[in-house]
PDBQT receptor file of N, H, CA, C and O in Angstrom, charges set to zero:
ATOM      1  N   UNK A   1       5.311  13.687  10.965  1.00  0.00    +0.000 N 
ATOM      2  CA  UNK A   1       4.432  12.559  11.183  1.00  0.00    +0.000 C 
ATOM      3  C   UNK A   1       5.206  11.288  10.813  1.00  0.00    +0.000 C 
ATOM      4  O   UNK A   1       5.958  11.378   9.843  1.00  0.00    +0.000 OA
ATOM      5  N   UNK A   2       5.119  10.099  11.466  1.00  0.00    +0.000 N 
ATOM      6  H   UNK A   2       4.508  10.026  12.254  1.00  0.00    +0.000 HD
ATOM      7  CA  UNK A   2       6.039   8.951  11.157  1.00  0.00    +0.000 C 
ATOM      8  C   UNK A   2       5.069   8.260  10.906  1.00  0.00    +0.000 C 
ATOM      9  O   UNK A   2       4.031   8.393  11.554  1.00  0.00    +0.000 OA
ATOM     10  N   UNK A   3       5.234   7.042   9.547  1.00  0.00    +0.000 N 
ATOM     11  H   UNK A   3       6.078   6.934   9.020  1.00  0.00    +0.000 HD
ATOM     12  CA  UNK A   3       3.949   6.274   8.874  1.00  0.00    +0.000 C 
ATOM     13  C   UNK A   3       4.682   5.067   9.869  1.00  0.00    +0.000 C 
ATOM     14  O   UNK A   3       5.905   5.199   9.855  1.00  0.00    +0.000 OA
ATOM     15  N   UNK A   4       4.281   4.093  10.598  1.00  0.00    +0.000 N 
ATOM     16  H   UNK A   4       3.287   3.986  10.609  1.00  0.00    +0.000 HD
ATOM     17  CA  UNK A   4       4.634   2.636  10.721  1.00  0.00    +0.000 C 
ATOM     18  C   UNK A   4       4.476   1.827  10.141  1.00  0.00    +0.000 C 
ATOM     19  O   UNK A   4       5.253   0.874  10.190  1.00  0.00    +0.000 OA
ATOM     20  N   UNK A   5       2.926   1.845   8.974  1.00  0.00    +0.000 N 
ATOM     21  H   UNK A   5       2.294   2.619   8.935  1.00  0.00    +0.000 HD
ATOM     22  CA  UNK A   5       3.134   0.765   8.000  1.00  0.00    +0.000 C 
ATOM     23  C   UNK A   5       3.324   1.032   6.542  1.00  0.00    +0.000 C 
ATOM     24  O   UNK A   5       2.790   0.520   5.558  1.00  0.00    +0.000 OA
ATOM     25  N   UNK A   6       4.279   2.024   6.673  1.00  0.00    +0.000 N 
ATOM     26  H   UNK A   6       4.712   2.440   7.473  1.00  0.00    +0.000 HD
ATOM     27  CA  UNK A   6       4.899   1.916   5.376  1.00  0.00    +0.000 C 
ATOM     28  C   UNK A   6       6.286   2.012   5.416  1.00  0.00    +0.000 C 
ATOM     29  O   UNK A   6       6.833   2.527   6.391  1.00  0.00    +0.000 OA
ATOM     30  N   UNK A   7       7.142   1.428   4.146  1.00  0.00    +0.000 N 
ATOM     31  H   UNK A   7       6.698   1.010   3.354  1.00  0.00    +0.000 HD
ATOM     32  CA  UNK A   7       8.626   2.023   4.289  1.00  0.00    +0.000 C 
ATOM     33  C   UNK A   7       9.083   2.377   3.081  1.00  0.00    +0.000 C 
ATOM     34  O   UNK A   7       8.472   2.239   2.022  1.00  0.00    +0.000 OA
ATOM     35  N   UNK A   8      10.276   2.886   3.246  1.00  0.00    +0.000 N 
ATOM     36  H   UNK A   8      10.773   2.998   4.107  1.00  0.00    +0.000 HD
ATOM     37  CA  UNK A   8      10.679   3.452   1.652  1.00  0.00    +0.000 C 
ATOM     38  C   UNK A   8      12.364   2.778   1.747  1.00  0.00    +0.000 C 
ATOM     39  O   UNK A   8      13.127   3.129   2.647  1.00  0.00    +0.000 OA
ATOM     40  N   UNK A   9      12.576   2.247   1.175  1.00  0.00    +0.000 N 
ATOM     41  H   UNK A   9      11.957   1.962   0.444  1.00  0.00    +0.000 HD
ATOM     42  CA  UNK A   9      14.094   1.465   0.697  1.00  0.00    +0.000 C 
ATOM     43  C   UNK A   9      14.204   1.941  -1.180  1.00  0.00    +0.000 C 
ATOM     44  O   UNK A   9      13.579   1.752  -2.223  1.00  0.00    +0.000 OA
ATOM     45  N   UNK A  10      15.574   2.729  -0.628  1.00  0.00    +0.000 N 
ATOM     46  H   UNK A  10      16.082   2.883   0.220  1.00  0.00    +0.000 HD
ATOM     47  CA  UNK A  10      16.150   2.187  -2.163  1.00  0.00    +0.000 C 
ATOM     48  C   UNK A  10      16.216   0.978  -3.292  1.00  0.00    +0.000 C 
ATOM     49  O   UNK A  10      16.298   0.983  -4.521  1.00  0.00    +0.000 OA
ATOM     50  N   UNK A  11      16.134  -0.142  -2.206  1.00  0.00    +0.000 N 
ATOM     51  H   UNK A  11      16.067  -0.146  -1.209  1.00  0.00    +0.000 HD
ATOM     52  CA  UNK A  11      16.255  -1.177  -2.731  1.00  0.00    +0.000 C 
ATOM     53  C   UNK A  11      14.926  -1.830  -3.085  1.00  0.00    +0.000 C 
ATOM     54  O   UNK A  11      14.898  -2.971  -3.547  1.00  0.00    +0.000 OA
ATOM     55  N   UNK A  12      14.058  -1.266  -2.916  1.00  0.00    +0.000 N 
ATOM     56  H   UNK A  12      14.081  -0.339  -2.540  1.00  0.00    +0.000 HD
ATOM     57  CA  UNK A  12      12.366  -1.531  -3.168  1.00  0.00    +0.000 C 
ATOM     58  C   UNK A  12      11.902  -1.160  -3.830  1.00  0.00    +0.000 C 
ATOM     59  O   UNK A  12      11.904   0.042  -3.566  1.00  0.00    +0.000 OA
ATOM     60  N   UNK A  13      11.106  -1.391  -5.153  1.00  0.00    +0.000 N 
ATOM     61  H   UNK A  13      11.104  -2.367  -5.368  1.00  0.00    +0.000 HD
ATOM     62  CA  UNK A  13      10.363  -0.250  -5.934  1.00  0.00    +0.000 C 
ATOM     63  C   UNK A  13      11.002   0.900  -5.970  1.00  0.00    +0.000 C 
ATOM     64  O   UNK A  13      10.451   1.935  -5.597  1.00  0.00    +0.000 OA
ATOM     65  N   UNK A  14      12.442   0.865  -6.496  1.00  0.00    +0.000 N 
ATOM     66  H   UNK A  14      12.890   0.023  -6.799  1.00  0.00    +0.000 HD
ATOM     67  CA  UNK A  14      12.879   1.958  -6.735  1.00  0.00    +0.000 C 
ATOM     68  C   UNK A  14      12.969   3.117  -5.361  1.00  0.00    +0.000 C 
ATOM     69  O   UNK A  14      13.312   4.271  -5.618  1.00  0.00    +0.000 OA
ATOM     70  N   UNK A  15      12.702   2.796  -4.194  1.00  0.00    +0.000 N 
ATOM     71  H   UNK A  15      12.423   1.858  -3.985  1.00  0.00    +0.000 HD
ATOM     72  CA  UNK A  15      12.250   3.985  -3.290  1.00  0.00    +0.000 C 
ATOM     73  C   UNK A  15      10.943   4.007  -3.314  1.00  0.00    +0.000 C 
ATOM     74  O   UNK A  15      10.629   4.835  -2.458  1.00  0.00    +0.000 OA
ATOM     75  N   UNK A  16       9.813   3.498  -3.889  1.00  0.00    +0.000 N 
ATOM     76  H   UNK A  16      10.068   2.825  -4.584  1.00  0.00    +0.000 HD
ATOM     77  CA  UNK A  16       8.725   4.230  -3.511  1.00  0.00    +0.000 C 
ATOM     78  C   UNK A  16       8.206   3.556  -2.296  1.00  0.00    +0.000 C 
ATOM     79  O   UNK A  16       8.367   2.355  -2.082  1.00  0.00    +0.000 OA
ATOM     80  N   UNK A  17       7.719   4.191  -1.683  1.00  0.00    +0.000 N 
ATOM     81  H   UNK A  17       7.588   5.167  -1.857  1.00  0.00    +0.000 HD
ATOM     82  CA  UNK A  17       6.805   4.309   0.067  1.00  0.00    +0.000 C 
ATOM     83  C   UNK A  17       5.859   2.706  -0.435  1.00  0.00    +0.000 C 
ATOM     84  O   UNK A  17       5.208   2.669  -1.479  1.00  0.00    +0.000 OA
ATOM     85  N   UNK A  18       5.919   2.020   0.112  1.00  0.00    +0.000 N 
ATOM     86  H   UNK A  18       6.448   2.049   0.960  1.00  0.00    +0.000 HD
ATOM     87  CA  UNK A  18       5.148   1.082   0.185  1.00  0.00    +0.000 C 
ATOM     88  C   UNK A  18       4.751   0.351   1.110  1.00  0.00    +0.000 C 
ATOM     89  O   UNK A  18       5.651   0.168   1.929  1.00  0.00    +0.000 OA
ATOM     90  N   UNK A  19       3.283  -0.440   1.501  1.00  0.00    +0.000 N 
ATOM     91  H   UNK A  19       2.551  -0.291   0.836  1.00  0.00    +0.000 HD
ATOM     92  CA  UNK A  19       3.061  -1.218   2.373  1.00  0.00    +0.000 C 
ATOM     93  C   UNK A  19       4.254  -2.195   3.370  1.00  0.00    +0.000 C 
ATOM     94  O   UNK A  19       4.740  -3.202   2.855  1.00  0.00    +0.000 OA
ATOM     95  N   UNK A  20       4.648  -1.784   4.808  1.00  0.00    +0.000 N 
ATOM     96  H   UNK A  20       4.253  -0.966   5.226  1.00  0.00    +0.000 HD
ATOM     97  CA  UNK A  20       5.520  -2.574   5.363  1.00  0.00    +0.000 C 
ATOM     98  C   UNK A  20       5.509  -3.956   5.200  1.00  0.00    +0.000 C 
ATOM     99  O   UNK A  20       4.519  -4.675   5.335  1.00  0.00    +0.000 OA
ATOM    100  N   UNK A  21       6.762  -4.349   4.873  1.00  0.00    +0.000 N 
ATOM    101  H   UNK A  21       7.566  -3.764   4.763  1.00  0.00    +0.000 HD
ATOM    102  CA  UNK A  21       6.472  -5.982   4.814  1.00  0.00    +0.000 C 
ATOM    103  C   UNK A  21       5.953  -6.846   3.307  1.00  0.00    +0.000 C 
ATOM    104  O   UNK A  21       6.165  -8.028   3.035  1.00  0.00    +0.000 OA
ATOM    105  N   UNK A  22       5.219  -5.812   2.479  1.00  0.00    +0.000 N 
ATOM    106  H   UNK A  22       5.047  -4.852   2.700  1.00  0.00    +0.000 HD
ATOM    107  CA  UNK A  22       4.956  -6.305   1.577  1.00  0.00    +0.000 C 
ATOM    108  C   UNK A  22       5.341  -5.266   0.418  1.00  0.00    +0.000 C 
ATOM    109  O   UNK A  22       5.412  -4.077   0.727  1.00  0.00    +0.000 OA
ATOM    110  N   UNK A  23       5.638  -5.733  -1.146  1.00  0.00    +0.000 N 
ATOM    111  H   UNK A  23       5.581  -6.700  -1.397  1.00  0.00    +0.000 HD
ATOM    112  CA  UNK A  23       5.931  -4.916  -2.495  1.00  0.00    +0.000 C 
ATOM    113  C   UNK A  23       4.674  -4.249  -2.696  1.00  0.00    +0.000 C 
ATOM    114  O   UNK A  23       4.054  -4.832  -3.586  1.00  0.00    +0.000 OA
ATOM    115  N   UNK A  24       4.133  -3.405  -2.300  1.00  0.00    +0.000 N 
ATOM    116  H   UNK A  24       4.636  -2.931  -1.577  1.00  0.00    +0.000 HD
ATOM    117  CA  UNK A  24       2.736  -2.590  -2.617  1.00  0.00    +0.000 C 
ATOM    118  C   UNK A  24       2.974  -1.568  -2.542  1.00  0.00    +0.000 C 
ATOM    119  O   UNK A  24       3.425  -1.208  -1.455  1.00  0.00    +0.000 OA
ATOM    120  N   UNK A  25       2.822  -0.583  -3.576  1.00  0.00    +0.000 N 
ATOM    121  H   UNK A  25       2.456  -0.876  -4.459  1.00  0.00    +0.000 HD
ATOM    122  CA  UNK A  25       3.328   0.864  -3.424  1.00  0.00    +0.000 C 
ATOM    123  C   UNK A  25       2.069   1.158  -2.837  1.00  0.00    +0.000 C 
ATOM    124  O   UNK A  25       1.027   0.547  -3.074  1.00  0.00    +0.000 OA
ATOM    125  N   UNK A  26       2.250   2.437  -1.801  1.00  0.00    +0.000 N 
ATOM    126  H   UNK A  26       3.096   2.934  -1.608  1.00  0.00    +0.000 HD
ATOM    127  CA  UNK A  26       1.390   2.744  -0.951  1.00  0.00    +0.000 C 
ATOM    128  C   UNK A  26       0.009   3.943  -2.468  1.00  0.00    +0.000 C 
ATOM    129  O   UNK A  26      -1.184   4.222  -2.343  1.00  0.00    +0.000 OA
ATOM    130  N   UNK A  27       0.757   4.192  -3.354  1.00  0.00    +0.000 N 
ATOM    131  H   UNK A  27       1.725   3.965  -3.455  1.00  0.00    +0.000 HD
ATOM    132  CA  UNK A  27       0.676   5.084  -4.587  1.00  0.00    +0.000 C 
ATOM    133  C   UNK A  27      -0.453   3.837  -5.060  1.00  0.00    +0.000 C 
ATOM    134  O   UNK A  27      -1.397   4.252  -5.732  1.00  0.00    +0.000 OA
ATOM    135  N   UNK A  28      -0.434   2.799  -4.850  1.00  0.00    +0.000 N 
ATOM    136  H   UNK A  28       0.333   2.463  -4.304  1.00  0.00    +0.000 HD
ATOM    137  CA  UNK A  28      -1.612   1.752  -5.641  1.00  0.00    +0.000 C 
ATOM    138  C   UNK A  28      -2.367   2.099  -4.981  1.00  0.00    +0.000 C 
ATOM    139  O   UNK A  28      -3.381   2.644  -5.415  1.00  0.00    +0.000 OA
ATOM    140  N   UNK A  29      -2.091   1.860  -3.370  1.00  0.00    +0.000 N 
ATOM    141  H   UNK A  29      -1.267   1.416  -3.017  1.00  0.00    +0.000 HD
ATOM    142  CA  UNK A  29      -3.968   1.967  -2.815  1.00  0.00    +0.000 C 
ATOM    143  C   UNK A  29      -4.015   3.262  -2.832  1.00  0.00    +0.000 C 
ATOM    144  O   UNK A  29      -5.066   3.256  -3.474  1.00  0.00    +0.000 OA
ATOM    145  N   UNK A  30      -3.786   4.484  -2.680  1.00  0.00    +0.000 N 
ATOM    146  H   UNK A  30      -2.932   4.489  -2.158  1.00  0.00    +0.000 HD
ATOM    147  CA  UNK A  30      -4.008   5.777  -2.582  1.00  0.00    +0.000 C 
ATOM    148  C   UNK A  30      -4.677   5.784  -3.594  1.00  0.00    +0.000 C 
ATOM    149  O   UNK A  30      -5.835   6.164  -3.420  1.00  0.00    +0.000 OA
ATOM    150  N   UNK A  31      -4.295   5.403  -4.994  1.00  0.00    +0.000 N 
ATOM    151  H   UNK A  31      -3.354   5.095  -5.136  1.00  0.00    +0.000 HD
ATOM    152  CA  UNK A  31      -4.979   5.224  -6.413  1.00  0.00    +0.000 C 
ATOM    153  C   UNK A  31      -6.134   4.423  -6.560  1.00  0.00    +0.000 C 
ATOM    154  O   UNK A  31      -6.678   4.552  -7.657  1.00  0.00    +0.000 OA
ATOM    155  N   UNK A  32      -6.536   3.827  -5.967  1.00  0.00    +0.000 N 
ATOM    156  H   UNK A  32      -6.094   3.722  -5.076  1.00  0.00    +0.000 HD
ATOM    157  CA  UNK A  32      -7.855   2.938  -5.664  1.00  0.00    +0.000 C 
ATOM    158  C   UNK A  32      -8.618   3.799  -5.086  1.00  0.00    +0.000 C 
ATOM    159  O   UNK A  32      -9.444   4.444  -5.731  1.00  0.00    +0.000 OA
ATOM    160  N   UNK A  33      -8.429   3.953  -3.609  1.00  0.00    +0.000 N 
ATOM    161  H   UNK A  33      -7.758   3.429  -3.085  1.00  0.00    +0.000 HD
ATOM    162  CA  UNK A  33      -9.169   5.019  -2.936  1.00  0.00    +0.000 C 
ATOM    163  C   UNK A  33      -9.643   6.012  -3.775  1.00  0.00    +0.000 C 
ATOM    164  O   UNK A  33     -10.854   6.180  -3.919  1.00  0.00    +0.000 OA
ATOM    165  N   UNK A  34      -8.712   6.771  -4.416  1.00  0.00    +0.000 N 
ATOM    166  H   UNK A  34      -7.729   6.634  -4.299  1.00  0.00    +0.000 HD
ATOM    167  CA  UNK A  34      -9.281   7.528  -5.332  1.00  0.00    +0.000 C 
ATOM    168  C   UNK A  34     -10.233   7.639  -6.792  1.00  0.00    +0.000 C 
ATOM    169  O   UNK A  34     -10.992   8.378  -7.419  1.00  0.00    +0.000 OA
ATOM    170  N   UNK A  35      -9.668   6.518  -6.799  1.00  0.00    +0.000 N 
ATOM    171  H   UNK A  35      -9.052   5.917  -6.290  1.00  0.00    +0.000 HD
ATOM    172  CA  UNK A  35     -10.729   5.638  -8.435  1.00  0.00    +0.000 C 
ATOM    173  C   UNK A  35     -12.271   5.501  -7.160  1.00  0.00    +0.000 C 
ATOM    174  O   UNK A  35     -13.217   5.289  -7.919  1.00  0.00    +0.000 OA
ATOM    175  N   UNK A  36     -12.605   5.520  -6.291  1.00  0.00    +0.000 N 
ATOM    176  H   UNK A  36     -11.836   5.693  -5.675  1.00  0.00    +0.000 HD
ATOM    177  CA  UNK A  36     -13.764   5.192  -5.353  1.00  0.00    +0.000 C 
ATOM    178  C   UNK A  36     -14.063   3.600  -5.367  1.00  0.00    +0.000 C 
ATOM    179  O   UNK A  36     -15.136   2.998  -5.329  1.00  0.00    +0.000 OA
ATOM    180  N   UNK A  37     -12.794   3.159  -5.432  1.00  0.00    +0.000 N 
ATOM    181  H   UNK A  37     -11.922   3.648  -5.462  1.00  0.00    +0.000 HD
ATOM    182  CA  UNK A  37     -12.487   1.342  -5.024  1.00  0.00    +0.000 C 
ATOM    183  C   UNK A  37     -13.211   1.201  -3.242  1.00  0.00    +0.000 C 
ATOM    184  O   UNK A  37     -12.724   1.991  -2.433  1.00  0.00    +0.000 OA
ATOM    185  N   UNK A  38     -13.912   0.582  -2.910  1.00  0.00    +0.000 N 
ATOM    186  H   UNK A  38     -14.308  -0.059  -3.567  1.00  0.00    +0.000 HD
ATOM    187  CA  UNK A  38     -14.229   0.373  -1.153  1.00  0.00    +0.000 C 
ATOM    188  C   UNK A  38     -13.228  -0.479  -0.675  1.00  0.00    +0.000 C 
ATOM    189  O   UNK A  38     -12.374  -0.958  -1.422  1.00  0.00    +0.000 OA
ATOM    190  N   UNK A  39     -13.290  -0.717   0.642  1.00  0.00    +0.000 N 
ATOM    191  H   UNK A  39     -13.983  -0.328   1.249  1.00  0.00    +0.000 HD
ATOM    192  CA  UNK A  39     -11.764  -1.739   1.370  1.00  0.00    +0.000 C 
ATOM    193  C   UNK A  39     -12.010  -3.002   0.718  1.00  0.00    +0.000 C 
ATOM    194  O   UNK A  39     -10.979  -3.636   0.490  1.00  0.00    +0.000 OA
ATOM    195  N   UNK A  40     -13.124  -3.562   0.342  1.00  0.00    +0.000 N 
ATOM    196  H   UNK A  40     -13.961  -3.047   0.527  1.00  0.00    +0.000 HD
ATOM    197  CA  UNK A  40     -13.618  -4.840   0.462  1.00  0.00    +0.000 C 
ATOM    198  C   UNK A  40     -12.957  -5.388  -1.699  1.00  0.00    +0.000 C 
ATOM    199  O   UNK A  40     -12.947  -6.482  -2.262  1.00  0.00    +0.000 OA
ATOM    200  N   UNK A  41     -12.674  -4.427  -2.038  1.00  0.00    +0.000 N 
ATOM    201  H   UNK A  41     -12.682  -3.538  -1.580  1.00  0.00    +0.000 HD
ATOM    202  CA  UNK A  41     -12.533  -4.325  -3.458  1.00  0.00    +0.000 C 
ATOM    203  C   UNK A  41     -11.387  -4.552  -3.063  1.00  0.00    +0.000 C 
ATOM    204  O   UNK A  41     -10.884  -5.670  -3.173  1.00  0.00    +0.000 OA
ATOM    205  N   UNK A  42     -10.756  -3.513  -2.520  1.00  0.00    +0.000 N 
ATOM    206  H   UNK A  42     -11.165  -2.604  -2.431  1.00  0.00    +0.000 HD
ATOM    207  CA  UNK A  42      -9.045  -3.549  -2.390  1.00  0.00    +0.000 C 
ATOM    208  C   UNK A  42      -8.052  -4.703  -2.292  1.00  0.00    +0.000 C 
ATOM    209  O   UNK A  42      -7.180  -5.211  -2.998  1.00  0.00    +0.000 OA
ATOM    210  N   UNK A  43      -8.786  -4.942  -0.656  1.00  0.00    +0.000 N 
ATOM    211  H   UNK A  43      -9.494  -4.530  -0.083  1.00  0.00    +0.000 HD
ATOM    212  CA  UNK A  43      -8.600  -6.033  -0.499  1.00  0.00    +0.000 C 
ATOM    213  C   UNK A  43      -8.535  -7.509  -1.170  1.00  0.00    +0.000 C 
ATOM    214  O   UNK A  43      -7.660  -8.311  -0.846  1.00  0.00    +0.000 OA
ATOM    215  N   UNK A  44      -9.487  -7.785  -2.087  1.00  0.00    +0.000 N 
ATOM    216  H   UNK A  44     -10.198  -7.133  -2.351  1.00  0.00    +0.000 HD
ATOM    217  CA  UNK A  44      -9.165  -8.547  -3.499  1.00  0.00    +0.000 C 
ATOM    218  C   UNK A  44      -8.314  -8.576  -3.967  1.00  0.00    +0.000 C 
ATOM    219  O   UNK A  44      -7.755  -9.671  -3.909  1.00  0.00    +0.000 OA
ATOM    220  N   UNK A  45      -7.572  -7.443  -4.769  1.00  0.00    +0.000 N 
ATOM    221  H   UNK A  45      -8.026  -6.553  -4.816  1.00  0.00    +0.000 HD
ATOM    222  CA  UNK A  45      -6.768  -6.980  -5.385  1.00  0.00    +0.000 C 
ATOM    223  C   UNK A  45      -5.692  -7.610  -4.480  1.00  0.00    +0.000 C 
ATOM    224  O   UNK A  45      -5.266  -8.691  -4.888  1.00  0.00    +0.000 OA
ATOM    225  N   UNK A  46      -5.211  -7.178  -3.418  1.00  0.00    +0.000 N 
ATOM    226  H   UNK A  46      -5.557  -6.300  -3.087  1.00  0.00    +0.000 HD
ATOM    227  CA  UNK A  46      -4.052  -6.900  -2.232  1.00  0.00    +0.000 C 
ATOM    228  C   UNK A  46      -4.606  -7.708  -0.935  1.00  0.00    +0.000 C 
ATOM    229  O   UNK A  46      -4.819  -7.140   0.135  1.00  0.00    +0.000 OA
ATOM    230  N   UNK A  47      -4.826  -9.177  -1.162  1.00  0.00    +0.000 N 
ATOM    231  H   UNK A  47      -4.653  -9.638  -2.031  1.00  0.00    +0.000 HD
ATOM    232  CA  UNK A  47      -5.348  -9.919   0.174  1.00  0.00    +0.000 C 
ATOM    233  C   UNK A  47      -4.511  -9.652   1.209  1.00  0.00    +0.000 C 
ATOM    234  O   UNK A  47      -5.036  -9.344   2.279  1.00  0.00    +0.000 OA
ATOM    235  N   UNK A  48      -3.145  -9.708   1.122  1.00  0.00    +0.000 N 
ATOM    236  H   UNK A  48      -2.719  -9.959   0.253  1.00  0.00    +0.000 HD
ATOM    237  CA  UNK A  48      -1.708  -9.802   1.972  1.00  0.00    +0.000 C 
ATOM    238  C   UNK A  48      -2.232  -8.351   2.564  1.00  0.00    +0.000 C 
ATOM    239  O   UNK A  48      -1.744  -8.478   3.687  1.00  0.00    +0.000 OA
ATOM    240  N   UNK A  49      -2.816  -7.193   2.598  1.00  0.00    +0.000 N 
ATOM    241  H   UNK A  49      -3.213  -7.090   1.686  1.00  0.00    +0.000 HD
ATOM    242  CA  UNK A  49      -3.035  -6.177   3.732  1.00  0.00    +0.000 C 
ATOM    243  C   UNK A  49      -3.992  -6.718   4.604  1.00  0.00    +0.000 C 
ATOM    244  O   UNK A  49      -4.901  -7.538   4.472  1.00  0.00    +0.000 OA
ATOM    245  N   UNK A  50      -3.454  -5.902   5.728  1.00  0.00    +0.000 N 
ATOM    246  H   UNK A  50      -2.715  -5.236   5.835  1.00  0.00    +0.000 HD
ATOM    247  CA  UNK A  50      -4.105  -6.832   7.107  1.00  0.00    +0.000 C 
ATOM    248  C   UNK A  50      -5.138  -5.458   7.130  1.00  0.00    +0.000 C 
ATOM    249  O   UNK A  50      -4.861  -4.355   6.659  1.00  0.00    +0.000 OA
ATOM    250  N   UNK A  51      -6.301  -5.820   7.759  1.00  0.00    +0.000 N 
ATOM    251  H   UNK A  51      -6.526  -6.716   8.142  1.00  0.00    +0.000 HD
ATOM    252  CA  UNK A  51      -7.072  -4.605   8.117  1.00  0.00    +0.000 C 
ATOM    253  C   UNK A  51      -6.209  -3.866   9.961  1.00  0.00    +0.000 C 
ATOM    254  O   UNK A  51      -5.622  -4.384  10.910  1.00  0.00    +0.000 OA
ATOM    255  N   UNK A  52      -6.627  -2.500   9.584  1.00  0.00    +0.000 N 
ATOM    256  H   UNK A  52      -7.104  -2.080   8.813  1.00  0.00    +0.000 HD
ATOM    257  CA  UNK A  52      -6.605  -2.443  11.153  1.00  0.00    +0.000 C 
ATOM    258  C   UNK A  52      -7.879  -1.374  11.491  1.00  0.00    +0.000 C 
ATOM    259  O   UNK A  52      -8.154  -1.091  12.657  1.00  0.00    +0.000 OA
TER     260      UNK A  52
């Protein structure tokens, strides 16, 4: 499976998978989602994600 909006660079957060384009480990929102955060919360947190 290929993610498009995420990437993983060495040179980024250490490697970790994060939001394309922006420093957001993809591991934050996965961790929200899971705390039962809604988009509209998230989004607060992380305005710079675009909805799709």
């Amino acid at each position: 499976m290929i993610f498009t909006r995420t990437t993983v660079s060495p040179n980024q957060l250490r490697g970790a998978p994060c939001i394309r384009g922006l420093h957001i480990p993809v591991a934050s929102v996965v961790g929200m989602v899971a705390d039962g955060m809604i988009e509209e919360e998230i989004l607060r947190v992380f305005p710079d994600i675009a909805r799709v």
